[in-house]
C-alpha positions in Angstrom: -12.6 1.3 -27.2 -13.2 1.9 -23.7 -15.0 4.3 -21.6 -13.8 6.0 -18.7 -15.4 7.9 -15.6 -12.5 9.5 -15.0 -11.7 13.2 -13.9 -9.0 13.5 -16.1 -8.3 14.9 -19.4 -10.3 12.1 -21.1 -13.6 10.3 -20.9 -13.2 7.7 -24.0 -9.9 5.9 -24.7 -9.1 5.1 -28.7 -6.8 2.4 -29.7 -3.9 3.9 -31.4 -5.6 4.0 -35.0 -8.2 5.7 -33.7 -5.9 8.5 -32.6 -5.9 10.9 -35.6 -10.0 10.4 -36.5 -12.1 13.0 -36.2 -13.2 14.2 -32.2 -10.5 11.4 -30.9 -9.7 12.5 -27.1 -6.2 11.8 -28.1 -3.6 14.4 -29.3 -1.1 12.5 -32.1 2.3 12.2 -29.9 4.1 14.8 -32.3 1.6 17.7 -31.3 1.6 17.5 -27.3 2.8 20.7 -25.5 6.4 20.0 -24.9 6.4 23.4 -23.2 8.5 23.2 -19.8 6.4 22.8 -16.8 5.6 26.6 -14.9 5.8 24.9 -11.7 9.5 23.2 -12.4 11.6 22.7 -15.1 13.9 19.8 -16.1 16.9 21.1 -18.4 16.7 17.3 -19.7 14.1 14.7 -19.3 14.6 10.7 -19.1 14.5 9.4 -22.3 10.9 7.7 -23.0 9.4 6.6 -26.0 6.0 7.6 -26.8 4.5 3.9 -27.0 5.9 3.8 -23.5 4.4 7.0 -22.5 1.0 6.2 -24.0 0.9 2.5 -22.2 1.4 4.5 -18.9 -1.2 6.8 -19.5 -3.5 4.4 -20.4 -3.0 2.6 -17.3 -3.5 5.4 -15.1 -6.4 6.5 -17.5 -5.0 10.2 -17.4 -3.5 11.9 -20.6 -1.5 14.3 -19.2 -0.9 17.4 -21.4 3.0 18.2 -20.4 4.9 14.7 -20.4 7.7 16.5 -18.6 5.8 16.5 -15.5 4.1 12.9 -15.9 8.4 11.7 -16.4 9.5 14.0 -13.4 6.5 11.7 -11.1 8.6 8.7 -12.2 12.0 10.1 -11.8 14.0 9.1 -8.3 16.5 10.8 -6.5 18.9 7.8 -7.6 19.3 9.0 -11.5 19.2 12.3 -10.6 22.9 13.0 -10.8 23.9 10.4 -12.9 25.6 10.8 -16.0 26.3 9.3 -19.4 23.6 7.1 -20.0 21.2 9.1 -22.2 18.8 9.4 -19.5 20.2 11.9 -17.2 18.0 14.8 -15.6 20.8 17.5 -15.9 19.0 19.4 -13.2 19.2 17.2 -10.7 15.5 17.2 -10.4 13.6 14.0 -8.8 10.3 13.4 -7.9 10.4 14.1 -4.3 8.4 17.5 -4.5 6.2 15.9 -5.9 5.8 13.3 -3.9 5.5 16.0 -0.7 2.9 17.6 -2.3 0.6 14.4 -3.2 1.0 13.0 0.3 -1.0 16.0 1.3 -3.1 15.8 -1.7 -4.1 11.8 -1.0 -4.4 12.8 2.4 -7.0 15.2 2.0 -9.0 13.1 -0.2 -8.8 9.8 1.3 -9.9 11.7 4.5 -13.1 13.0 2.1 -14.2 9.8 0.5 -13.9 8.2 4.5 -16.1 10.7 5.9 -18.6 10.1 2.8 -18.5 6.5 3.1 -18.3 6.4 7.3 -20.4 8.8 8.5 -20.9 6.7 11.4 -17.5 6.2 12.5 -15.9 7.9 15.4 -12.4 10.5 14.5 -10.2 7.5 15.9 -11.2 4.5 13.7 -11.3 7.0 10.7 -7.3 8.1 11.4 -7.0 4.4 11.6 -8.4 3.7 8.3 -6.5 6.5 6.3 -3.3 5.3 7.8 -3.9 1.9 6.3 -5.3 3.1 3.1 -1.8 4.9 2.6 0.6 3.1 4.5 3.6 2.6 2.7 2.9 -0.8 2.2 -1.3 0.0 0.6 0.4 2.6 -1.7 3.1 0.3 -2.6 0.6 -2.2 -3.9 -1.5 0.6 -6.0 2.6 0.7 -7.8 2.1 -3.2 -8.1 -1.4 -3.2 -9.8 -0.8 -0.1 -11.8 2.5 -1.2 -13.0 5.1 1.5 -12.4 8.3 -0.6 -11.5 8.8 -0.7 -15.3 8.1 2.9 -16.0 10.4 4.5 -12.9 13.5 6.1 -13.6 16.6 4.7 -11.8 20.0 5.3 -11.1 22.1 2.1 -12.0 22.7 0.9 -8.5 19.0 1.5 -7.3 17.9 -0.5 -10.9 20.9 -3.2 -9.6 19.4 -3.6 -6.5 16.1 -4.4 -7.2 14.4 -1.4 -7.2 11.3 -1.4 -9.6 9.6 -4.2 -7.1 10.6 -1.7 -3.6 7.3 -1.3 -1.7 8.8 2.0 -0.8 9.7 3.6 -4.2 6.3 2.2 -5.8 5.1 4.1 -2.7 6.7 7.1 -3.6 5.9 7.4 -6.7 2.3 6.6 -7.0 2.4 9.9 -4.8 4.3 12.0 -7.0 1.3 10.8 -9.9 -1.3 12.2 -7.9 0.8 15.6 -7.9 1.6 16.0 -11.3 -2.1 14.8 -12.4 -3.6 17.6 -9.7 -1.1 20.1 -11.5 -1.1 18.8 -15.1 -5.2 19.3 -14.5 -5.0 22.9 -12.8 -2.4 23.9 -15.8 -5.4 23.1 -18.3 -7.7 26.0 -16.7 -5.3 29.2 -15.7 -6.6 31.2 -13.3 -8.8 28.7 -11.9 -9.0 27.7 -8.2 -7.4 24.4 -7.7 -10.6 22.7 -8.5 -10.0 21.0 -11.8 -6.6 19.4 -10.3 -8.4 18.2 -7.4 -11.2 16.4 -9.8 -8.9 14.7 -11.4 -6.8 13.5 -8.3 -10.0 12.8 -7.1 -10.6 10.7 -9.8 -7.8 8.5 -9.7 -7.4 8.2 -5.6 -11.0 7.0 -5.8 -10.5 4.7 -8.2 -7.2 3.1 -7.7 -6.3 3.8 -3.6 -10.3 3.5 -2.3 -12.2 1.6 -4.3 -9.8 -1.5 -4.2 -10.2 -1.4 -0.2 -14.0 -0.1 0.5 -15.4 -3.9 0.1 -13.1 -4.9 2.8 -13.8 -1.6 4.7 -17.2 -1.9 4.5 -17.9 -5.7 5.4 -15.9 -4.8 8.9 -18.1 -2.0 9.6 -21.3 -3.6 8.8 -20.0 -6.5 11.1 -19.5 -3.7 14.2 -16.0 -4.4 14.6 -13.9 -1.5 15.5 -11.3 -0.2 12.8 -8.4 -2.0 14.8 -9.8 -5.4 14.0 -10.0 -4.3 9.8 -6.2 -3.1 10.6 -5.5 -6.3 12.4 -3.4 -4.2 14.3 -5.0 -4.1 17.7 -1.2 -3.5 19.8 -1.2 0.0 17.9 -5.3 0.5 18.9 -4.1 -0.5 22.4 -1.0 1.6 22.8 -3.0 4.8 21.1 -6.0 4.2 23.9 -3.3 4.1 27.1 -1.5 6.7 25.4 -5.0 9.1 25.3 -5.3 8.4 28.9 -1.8 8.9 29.9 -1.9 5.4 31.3 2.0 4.1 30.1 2.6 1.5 27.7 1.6 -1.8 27.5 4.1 -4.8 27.7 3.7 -8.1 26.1 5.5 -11.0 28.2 5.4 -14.6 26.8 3.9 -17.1 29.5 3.7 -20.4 27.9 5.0 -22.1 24.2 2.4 -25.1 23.8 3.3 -27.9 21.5 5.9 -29.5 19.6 7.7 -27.6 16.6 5.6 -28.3 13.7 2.5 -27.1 15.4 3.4 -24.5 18.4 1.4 -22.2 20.2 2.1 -19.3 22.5 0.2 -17.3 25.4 1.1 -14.1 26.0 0.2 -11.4 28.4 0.1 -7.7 27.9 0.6 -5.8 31.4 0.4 -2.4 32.1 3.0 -2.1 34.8 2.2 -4.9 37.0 -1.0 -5.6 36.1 -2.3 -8.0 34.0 -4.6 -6.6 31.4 -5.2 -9.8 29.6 -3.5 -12.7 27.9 -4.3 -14.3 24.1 -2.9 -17.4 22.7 -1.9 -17.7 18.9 0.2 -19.9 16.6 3.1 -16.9 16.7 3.9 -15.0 19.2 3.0 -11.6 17.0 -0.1 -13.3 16.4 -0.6 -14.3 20.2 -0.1 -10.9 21.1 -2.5 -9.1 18.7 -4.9 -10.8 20.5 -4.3 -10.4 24.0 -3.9 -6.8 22.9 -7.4 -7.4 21.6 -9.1 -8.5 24.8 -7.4 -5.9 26.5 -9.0 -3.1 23.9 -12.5 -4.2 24.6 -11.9 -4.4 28.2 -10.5 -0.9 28.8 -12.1 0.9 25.7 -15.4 3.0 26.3 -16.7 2.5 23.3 -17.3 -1.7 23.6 -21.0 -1.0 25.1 -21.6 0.8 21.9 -19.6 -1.4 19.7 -19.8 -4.9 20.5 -22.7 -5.2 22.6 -23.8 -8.9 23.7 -20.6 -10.1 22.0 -19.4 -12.5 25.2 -15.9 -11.0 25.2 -13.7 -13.6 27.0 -11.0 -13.0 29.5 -8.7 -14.6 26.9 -8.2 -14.4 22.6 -7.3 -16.2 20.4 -5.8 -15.5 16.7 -4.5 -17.8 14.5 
């Protein structure tokens, strides 16, 4: 038995005998609502047994009360006209509704937990931190750990091609979750405000987009680095501070390649029309232009007084 914190329909989770005793969280499979889902309705839902179903849920630690909508999350755009294989949505329906509506659903509470968490942080390194939190590629790795490349719904070619491990489709569809748990969750109290669905999203952005990160969040902060150094993307920092001021964009121009080719390393400048902002050394030239893009942050940003005081900022970076 295991207990949950979860804002979703359950606190405890039974093993499978446990399911029929007396005050079990669980519902047995045969009784769950198979009522179609007010918000849309799939004439014909992927095939999915209920051992399947009941893995899922335990992985996302949400029983959702319709299993239409928790098999519409998983379905993509790929199956949705296919025919003839048993697992056809005759609707047509896929999960990208879905997925529109939990962007905007992850975005708003990522944005909540970052304020919470940083109330120090300026607006800019805040935006920076919610677009790494749910890049593509961070959401994509929630599908990993949680699983779903086994539990997505595919058309033949998209299954063919190697779609259950796509960064972008795991993406997509961890997304759609947090949409059909928000609505599952409001379905459970009509009439009610949005607040139960957004408890239980809560719940599971917390625990499997933002918790996963907030160590590595955290140690940055605590070490007064600005959010572009957590990123490690200090080109985009650079181009987003020239851009506030209307300054141009930077260029990155490749000065020297140092050593043989087993152990090479490049210089780079980054110029801002003709003028040299700095110049950075690294074993790439991407890495070799991170941090001349670096230097040049700390040089032209207003905020390095605050930020880095004392920190002997060279003329030149480094990064390996």
């Amino acid at each position: 038995m295991m207990t949950t914190h979860s804002g979703g329909n359950i606190e405890r989770m039974t093993t499978r005998s446990d399911d029929n005793s007396r005050g079990s969280p669980f519902r047995p499979i045969e009784s769950r609502s198979r009522e179609p889902v007010p918000w849309r309705t799939m004439a014909k839902r992927p095939t999915k047994t209920a051992t399947a179903d009941d893995s899922l849920e335990v992985r996302l630690r949400y029983r959702f009360r319709d299993a239409a909508l928790l098999q519409l999350a998983l379905t993509h755009s790929s199956l949705a006209f296919e025919a003839g294989d048993g697992r056809t949505n005759a609707t047509g329906e896929d999960n990208e509704q879905l997925e529109f509506l939990g962007d905007a659903v992850v975005g708003l509470l990522i944005t909540e937990l970052l304020v919470r968490h940083f109330p120090e942080r300026r607006e800019g390194d805040l935006t920076r931190m919610r677009a790494m939190l749910v890049s593509g590629k961070g959401m994509g790795e929630v599908g990993v750990r949680l699983g779903l490349g086994r539990d997505l719904h595919l058309g033949k070619g998209e299954d063919a091609s190697g779609g259950r491990t796509k960064s972008a489709l795991l993406a997509d569809a961890v997304e759609a979750l947090v949409a059909a748990i928000y609505l599952d969750a409001n379905a459970a109290t009509p009439g009610g405000n949005g607040g139960a669905g957004l408890k239980a999203a809560r719940s599971f952005v917390e625990r499997e987009i933002f918790q996963p990160r907030l160590a590595e969040l955290k140690s940055a902060a605590q070490q007064g680095a600005r959010f572009g150094g957590i990123v490690g993307d200090w080109k985009s920092a650079l181009q987003e501070l020239l851009q506030a001021r209307a300054a141009g964009q930077p260029l990155y121009r490749t000065v020297e390649e140092i050593g043989n080719d087993h152990n090479k390393r490049f210089r780079v400048e980054v110029l801002l029309g003709d003028r040299v902002l700095a110049e950075g050394e690294g074993t790439s030239k991407k890495s070799a232009q991170q941090a001349a893009a670096r230097v040049a942050y700390d040089v032209l940003s207003p905020a390095v007084g605050e930020l880095a005081d004392d920190s002997g900022i060279p003329a030149t970076g480094t990064q390996g």
